[in-house]
C-alpha positions as CSV (number, residue, x, y, z in Angstrom):
1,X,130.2,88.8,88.6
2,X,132.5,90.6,91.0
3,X,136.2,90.2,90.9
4,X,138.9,91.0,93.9
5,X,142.2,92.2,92.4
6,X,145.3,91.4,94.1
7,X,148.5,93.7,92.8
8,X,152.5,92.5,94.1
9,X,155.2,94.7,93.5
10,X,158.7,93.8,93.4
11,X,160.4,94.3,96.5
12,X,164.0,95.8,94.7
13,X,163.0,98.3,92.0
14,X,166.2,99.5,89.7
15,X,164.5,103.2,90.3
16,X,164.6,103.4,93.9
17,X,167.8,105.5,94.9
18,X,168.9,105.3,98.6
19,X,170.3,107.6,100.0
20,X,173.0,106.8,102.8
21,X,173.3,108.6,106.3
22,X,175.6,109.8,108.8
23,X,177.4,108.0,111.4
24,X,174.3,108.8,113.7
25,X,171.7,107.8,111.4
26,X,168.0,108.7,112.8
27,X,164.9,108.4,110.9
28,X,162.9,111.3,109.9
29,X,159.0,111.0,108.7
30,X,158.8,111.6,105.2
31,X,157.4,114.4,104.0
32,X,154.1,114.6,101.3
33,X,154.8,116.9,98.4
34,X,150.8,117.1,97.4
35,X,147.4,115.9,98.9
36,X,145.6,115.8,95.4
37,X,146.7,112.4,94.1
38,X,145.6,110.3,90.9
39,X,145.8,106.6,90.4
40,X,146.8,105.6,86.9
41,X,144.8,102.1,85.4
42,X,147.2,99.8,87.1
43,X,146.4,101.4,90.5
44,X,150.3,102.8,91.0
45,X,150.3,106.0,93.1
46,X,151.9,109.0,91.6
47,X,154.8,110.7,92.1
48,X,153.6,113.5,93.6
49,X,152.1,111.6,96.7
50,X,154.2,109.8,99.4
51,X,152.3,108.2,101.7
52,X,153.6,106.5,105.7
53,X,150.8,104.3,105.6
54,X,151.9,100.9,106.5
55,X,149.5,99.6,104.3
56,X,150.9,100.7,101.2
57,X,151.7,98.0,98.9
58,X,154.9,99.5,97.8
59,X,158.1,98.5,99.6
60,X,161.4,99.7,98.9
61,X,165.1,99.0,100.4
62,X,167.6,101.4,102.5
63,X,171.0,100.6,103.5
64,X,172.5,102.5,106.7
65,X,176.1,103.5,106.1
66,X,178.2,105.7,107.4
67,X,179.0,108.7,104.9
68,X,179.2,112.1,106.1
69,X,175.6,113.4,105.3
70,X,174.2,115.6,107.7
71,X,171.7,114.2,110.4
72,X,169.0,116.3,109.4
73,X,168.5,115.1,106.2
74,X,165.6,113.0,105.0
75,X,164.5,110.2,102.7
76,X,164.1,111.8,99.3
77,X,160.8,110.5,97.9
78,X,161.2,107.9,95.5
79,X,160.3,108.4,91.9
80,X,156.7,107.0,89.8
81,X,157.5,104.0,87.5
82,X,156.9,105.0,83.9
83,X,154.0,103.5,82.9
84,X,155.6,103.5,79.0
85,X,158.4,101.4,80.1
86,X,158.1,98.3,78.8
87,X,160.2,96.5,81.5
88,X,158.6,98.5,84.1
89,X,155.3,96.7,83.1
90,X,156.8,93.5,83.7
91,X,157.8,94.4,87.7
92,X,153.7,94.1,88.5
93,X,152.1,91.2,88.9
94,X,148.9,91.1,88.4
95,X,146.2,88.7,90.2
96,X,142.6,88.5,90.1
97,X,140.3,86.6,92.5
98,X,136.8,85.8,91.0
99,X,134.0,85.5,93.5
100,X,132.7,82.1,93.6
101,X,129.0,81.7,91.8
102,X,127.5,79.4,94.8
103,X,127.7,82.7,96.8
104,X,125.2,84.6,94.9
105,X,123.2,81.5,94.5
106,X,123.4,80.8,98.2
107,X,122.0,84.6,98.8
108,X,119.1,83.8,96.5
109,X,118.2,80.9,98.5
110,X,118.6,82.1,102.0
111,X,116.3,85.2,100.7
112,X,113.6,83.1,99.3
113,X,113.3,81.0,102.1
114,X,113.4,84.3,104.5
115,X,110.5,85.0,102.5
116,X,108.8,82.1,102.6
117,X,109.0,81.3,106.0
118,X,107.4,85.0,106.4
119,X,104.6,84.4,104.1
120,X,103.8,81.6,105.9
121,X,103.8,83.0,109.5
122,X,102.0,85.7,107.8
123,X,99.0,82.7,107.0
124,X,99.0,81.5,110.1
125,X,98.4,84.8,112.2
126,X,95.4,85.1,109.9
127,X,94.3,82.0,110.9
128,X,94.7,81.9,114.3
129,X,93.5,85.8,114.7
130,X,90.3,84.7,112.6
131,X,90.2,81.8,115.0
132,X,90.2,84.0,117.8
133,X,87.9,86.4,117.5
134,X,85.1,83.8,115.6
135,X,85.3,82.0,119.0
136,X,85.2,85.2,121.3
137,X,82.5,87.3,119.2
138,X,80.4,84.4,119.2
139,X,80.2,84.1,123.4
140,X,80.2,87.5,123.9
141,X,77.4,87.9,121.6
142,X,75.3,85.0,123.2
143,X,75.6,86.6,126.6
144,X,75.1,90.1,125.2
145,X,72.4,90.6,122.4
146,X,73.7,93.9,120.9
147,X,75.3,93.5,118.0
148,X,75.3,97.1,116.5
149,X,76.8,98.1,120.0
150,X,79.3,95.1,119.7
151,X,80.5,96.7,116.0
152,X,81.1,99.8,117.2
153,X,83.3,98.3,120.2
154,X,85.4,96.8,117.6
155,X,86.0,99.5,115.2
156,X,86.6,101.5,118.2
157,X,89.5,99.2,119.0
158,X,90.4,99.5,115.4
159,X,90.3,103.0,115.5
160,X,92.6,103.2,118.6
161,X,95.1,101.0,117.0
162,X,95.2,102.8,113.4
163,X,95.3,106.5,115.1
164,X,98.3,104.9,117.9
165,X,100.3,103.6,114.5
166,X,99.9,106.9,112.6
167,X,101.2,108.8,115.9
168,X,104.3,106.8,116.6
169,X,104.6,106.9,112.9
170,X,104.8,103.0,113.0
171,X,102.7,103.2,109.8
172,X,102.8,106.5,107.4
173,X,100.4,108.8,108.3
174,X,98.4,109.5,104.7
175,X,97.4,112.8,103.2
176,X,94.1,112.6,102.4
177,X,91.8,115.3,99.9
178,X,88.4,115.8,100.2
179,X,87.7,114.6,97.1
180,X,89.7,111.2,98.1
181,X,87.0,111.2,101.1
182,X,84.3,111.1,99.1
183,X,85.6,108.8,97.2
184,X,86.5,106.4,100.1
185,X,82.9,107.3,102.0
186,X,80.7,104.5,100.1
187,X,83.5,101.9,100.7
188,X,83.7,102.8,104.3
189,X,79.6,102.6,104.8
190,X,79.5,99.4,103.0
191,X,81.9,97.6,105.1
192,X,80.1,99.2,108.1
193,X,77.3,97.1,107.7
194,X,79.1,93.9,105.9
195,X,80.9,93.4,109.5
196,X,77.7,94.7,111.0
197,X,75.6,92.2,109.3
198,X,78.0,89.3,110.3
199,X,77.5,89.6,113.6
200,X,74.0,90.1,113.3
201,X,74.4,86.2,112.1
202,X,76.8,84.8,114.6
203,X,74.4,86.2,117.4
204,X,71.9,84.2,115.6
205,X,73.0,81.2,114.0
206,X,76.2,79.1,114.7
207,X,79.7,80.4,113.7
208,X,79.9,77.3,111.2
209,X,76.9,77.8,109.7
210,X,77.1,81.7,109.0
211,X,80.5,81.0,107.5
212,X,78.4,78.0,105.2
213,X,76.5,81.2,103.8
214,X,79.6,83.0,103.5
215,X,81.1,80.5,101.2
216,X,78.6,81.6,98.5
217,X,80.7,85.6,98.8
218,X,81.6,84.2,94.7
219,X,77.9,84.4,93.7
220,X,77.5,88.3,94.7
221,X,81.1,89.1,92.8
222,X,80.3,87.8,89.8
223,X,76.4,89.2,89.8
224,X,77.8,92.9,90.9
225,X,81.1,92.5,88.7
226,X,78.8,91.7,85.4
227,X,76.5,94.3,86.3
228,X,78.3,97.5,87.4
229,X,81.8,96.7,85.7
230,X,80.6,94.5,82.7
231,X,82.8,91.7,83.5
232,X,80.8,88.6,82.1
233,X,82.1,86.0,83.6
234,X,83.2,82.3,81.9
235,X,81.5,79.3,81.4
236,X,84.2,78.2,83.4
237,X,83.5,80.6,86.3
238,X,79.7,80.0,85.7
239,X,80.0,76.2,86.2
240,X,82.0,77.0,89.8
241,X,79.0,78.6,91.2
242,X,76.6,75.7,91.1
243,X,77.8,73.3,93.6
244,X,78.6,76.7,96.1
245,X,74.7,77.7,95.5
246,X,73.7,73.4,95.7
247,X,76.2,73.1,99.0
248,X,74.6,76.3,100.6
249,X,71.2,75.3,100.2
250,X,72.0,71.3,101.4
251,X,73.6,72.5,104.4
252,X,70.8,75.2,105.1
253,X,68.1,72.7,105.1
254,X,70.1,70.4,107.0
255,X,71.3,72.7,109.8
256,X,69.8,72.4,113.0
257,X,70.8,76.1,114.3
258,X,68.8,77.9,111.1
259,X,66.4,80.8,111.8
260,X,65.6,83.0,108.7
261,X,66.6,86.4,110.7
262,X,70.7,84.9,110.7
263,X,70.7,83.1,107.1
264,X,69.6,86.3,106.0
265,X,72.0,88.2,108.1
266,X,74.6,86.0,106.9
267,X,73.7,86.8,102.8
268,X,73.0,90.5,103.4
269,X,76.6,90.5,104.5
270,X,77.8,88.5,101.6
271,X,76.5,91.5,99.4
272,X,77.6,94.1,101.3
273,X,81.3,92.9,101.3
274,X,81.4,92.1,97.8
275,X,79.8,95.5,96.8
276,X,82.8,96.8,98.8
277,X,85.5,95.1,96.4
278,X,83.0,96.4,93.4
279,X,83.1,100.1,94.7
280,X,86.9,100.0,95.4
281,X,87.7,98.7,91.3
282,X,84.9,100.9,90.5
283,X,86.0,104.2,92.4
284,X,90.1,103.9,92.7
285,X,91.1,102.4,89.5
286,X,93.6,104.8,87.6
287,X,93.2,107.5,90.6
288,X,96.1,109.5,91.3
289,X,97.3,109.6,94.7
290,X,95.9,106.2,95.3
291,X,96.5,104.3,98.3
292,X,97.4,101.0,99.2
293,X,95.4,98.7,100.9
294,X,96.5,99.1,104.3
295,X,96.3,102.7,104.7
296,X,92.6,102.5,102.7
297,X,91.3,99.9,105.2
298,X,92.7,101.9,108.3
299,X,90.7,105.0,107.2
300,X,87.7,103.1,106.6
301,X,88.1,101.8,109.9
302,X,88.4,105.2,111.5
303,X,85.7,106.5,109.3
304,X,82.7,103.1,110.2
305,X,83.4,103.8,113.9
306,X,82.6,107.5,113.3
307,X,79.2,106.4,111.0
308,X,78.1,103.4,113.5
309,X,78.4,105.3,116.8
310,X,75.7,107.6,116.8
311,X,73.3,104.5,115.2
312,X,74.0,102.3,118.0
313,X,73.3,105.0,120.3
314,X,70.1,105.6,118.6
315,X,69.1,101.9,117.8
316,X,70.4,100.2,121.3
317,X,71.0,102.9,123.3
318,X,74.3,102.7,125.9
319,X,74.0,99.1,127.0
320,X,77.8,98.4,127.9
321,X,77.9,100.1,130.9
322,X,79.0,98.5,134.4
323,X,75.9,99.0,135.7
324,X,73.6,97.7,132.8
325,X,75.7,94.8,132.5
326,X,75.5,93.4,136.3
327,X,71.4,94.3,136.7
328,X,71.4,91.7,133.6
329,X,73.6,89.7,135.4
330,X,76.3,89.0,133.2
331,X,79.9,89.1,134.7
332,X,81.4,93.0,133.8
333,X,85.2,91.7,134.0
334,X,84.4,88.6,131.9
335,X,82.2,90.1,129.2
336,X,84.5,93.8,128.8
337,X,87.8,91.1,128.7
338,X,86.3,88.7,125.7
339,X,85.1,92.1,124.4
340,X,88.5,93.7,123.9
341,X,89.9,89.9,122.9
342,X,87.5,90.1,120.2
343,X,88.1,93.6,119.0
344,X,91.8,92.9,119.1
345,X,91.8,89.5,117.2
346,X,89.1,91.0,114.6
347,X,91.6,94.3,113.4
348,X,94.5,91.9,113.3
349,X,93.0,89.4,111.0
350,X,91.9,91.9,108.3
351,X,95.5,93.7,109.0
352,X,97.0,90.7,108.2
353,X,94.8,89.6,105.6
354,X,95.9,93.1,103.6
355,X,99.8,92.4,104.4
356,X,99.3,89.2,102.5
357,X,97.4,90.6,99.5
358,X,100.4,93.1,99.0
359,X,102.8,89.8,98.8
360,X,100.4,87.5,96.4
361,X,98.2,87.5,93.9
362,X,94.8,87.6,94.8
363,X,93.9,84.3,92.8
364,X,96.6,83.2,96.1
365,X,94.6,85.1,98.7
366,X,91.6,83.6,97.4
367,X,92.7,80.2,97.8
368,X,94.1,81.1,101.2
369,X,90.9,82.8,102.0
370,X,88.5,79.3,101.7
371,X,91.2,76.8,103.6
372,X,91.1,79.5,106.6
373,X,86.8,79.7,106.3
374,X,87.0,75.5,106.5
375,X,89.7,76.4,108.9
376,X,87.5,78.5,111.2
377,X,84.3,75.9,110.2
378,X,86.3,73.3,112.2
379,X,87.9,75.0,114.6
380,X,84.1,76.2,115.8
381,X,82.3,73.1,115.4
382,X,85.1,71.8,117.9
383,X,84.8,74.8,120.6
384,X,81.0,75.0,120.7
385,X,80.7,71.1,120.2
386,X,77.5,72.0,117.2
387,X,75.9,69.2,116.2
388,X,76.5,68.4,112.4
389,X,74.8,66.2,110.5
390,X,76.7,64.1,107.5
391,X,74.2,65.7,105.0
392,X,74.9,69.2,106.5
393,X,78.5,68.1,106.9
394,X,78.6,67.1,102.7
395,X,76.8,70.3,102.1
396,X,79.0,72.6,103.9
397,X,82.0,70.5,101.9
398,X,80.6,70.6,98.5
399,X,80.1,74.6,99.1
400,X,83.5,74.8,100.0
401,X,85.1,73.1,97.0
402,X,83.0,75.2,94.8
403,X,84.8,78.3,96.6
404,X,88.1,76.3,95.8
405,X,87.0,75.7,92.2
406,X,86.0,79.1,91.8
407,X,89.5,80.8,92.5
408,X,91.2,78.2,90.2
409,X,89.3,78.8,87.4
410,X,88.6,82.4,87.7
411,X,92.3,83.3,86.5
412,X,91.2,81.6,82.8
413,X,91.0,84.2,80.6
414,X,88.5,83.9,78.0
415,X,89.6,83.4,74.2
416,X,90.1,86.7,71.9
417,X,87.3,86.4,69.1
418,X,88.6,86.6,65.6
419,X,87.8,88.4,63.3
């Protein structure tokens, strides 16, 4: 706690000694003997410093007369109060303000809330951004069948965005080794062909029911995680993943959009993704020089448009052209608009979805993560108007609490064994 010390000083001190002027008395600016000035403990300026400030808290009294001193003379600088003087001690008056405690309180406050009104606004851009570009990807993909071409639009976007932040230095600009590249080259092909593989779904399926299949992402963490990290996982954990596997499979059978080619799709991203966050614990753990998340995911961004391109030009050829698009007679401005919409809204949601990770635990992000999929299940089945049975409706549900149950429980850590 922080105090404000207020020091009063007699007006009349015994040690003061006027001096009296001429009959013409004129004032004459007083003169400093020395610039290099101490303060003693009480804050009382030496002797050897006389300062004109008019803020000075010393004050002293002058009486004009009219002796015979010459007109040029000038006030002789009065003399330091002994600090061992025992009456001198007595002529300051000492008073200390305390700062209240409700202000330091009140700072606390008005920063948590600062934060937690960012957090939130935080939540809702991912929301809305995943919102977005579900809705978007999935018309542009019904009117245009090319989803490897469609992936490489998007990290293009991505790419643009990442290398326009790095020049105007919005974001750092990382140093990156060869060796780090390496490191970072599995990651960045695997989450090529996790967002690859999800719109290989959504061009097949309905958005609602490829996010269904997503809801089962648990299932591939704790296989991988048990089998390349030896993390067993609890009985607790265990127990989570049946009603995500039972709701999957109610809803599959129950969906009327299903084709084999986008459930697939759907679980071949699933895997994909999840060996991602396997590689990443696997490969960067206790790395020096590591990065954070932000800067890793913008370099895997530039580095999956620089993998994908030259496979979508071998696999699909250059499809997105002008002229392509009007002999199929699909409208150029509409298609290249959604397009960019899409691209936009899909770098912006994982963006944000990284800001958030740095600001909460991930057992958080992971809650946060299944009320935006039943977020983006809605929002869809609202849009597109897809038909949804109440057994396909329970199954998706049940799924969905199983995703819920899963991050809850996964933060129990499993009882030490005695010995």
């Amino acid at each position: 706690m922080q105090s404000a010390a207020a020091f009063t000083v007699s007006p009349s001190l015994p040690l003061l000694k006027p001096r009296k002027f001429s009959t013409n008395p004129r004032f004459e600016p007083i003169v400093c003997n020395s610039l290099s000035s101490k303060r003693n403990d009480l804050g009382v300026v030496s002797s050897n410093v006389i300062s004109s400030s008019p803020s000075l808290p010393l004050r002293r009294s002058w009486n004009l007369s009219s002796s015979s001193s010459s007109s040029s003379s000038m006030f002789r600088p009065w003399a330091a109060v002994p600090l061992n003087d025992p009456e001198a001690k007595n002529r300051f008056e000492v008073r200390a303000t305390a700062v209240p405690e409700s202000v330091g309180g009140e700072e606390e406050k008005s920063s948590s809330l600062t934060k937690t009104l960012q957090l939130g606004l935080l939540f809702g851009l991912w929301y809305l951004f995943n919102i977005y570009f579900n809705i978007y990807n999935k018309q542009v993909l019904k009117a245009f069948h090319y989803p490897v071409t469609i992936t490489v639009i998007q990290f293009a976007v991505g790419t643009v965005l990442v290398l326009f932040m790095w020049a105007l230095n919005l974001y750092k600009r990382p140093k990156i080794s060869g060796a780090q590249l390496v490191a970072i080259l599995p990651l960045a092909v695997v989450h090529t062909l996790g967002n690859l593989f999800t719109n290989m779904s959504l061009g097949k399926v309905a958005v609602s029911f490829t996010h269904t299949i997503k809801a089962s992402e648990p299932f591939f963490s704790v296989i991988l995680s048990a089998m390349f990290l030896g993390e067993l996982p609890t009985p607790w954990v265990v127990g989570s993943l049946v009603p995500i596997v039972g709701g999957v499979a109610l809803a599959s059978v129950t969906e009327a959009s299903f084709n084999w080619a986008g459930f697939w799709s759907a679980m071949a991203s699933n895997l994909t993704n999840q060996s991602r966050n396997v590689l990443s614990k696997k490969v960067m753990v206790n790395k020096e020089g590591s990065l954070d998340n932000i800067t890793l995911f913008s370099i895997i961004t530039v580095m999956s448009f620089i993998l994908l391109a030259p496979a979508a030009v071998f696999m699909e050829g250059v499809k997105f052209t002008p002229a392509h698009l009007t002999s199929a007679g699909l409208n150029v401005k509409e298609l290249y608009i959604r397009s960019l919409i899409a691209a936009l809204c899909f770098h912006a949601y994982q963006q944000v979805s990284y800001m958030i990770l740095q600001r909460v635990s991930p057992v958080t992000h992971s809650v946060g993560n299944c009320v935006k999929r039943v977020v983006v299940i809605v929002s869809s089945v609202l849009v597109f108007k897809t038909a949804v049975t109440p057994i396909n409706a329970l199954g998706t549900g049940i799924a969905l609490a199983g995703v819920f149950l899963y991050s809850r429980v996964k933060r129990i850590k499993p009882k030490a064994k005695t010995a």
